[in-house]
C-alpha positions as CSV (number, residue, x, y, z in Angstrom):
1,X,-18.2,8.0,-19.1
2,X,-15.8,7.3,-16.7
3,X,-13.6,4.3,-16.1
4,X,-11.0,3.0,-12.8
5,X,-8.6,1.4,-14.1
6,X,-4.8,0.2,-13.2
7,X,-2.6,2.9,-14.1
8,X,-0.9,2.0,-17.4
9,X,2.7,3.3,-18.8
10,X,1.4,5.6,-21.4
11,X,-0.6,7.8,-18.6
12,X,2.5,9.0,-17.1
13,X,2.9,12.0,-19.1
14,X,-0.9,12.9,-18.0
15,X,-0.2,11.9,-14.3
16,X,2.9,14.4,-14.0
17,X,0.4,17.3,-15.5
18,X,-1.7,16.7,-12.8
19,X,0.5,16.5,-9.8
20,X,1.9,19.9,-10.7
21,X,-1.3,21.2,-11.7
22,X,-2.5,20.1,-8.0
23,X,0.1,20.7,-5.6
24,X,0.6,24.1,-4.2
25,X,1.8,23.6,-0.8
26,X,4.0,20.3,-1.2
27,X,7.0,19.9,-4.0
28,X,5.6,17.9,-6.5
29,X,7.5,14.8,-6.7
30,X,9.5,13.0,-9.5
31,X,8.1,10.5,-11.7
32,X,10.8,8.1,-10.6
33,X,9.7,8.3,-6.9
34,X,6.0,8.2,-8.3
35,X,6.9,5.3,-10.4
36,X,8.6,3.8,-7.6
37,X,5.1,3.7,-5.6
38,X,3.5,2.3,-8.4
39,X,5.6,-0.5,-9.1
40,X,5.2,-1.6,-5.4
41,X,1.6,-2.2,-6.3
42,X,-0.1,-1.5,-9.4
43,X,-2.9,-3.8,-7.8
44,X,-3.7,-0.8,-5.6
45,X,-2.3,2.0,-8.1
46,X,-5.1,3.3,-10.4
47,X,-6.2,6.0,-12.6
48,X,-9.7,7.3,-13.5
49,X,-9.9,7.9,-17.5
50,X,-12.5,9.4,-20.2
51,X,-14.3,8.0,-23.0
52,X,-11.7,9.3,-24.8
53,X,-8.8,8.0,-22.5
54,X,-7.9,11.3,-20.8
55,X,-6.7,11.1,-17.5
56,X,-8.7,12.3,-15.0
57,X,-7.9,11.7,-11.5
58,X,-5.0,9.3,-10.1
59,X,-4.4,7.2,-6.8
60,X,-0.8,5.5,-6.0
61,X,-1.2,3.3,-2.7
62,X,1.6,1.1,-1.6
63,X,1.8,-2.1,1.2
64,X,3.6,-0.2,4.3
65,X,4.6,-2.6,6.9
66,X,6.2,-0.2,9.0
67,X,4.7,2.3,12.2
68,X,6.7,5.4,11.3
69,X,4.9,6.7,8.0
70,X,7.2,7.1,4.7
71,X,9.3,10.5,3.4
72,X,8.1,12.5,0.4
73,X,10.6,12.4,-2.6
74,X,12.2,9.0,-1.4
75,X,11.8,5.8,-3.7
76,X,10.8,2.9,-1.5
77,X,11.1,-0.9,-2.0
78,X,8.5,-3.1,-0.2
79,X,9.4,-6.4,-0.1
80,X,7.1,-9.0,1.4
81,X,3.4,-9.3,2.4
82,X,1.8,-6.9,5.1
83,X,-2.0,-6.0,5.8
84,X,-1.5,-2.4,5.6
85,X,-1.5,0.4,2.5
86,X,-0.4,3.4,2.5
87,X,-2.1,5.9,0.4
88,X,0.5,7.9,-1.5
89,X,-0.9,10.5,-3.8
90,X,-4.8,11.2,-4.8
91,X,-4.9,14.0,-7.1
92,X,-7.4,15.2,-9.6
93,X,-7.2,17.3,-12.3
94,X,-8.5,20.6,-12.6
95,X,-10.4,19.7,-15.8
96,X,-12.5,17.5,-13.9
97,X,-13.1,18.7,-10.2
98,X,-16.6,18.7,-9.2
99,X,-17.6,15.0,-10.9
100,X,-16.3,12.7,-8.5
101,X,-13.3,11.9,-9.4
102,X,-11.4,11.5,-6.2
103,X,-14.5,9.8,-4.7
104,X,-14.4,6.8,-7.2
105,X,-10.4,6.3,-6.7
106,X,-10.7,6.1,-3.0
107,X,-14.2,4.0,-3.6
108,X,-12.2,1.6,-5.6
109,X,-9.4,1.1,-3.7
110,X,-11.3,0.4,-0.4
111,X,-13.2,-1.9,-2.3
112,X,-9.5,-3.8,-3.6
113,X,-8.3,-3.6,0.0
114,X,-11.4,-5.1,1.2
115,X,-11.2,-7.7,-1.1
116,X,-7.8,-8.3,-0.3
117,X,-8.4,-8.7,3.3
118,X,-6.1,-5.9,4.4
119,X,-6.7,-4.6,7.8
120,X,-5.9,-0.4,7.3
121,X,-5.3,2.1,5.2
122,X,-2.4,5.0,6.3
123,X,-2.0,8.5,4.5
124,X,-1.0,11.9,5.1
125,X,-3.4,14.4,4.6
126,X,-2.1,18.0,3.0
127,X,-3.6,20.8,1.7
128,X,-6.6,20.8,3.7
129,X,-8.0,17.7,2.9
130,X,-8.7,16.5,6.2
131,X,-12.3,16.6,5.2
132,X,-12.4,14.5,2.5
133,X,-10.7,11.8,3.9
134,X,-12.8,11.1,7.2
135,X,-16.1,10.8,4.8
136,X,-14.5,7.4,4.1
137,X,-13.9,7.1,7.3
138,X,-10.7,8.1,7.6
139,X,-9.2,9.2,11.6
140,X,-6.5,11.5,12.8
141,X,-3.2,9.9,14.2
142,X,-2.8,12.8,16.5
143,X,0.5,11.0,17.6
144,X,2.4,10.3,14.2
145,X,5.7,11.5,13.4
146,X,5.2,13.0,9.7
147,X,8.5,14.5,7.6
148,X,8.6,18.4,7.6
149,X,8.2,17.8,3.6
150,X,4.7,17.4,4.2
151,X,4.3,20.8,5.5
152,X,1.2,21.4,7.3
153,X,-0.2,18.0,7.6
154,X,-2.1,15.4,9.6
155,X,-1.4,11.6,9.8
156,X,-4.7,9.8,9.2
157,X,-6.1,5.8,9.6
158,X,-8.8,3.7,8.4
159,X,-9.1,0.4,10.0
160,X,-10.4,-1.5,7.4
């Protein structure tokens, strides 16, 4: 069984595990800039757990009203509505590649977005993941300005 869910306080522990158990080719960040995305918007901010509450997979999406897309290891406060997310983080752990983890997160929160009436969704692919992300649709941004903390990365859209 598995269940999306908000992300709750006591899955932090669980949720830094996983970023530095996923992150080879970008610093893993601090839980106080990770905390910092979530508390923008736990709306949009979820975690996929276990029968037996284990941590599985994790999403932190944030409202970004700006064009220029955000710096890694910065804490950010959004203040007012906009009709755009960014997509922060989407990381899985090792323990449970292969089940579909990453799918139901993104699933979810286009289905919250949706719902919301929010018109896109921004995020920065790294690592490869290019692939994963236009299955949901997801295009290049050819022409967006990314921070060299991203290392090799491309800017991505889906117009909701």
């Amino acid at each position: 069984m598995m269940l999306i869910t908000a992300i709750t306080d006591a899955a932090w522990p669980q949720i830094m595990h996983i970023q530095s158990e996923s992150y080879q080719d970008v610093v893993p960040e601090s839980e106080a800039v990770l905390r910092s995305k979530w508390h923008a918007s736990p709306a949009t901010s979820l975690q996929c757990v276990n029968g037996q509450g284990r941590v599985l997979g994790y999403l932190l999406s944030h409202p970004w009203p700006h064009q220029t897309l955000p710096a890694l290891h910065r804490e950010y406060q959004i203040d007012g509505p906009c009709s755009s997310l960014y997509l922060h983080d989407l990381a899985v752990s090792q323990h449970a590649h292969g089940m579909g983890v990453g799918q139901r997160l993104v699933e979810a929160l286009l289905h919250r977005a949706r719902a919301a009436g929010l018109e896109r969704i921004e995020l920065v692919s790294v690592q490869g993941s290019e692939g994963f992300w236009t299955r949901f649709g997801f295009n290049p941004r050819p022409q967006a300005e990314l921070c060299s903390s991203y290392g090799e990365a491309r800017a991505m859209r889906l117009n909701l």
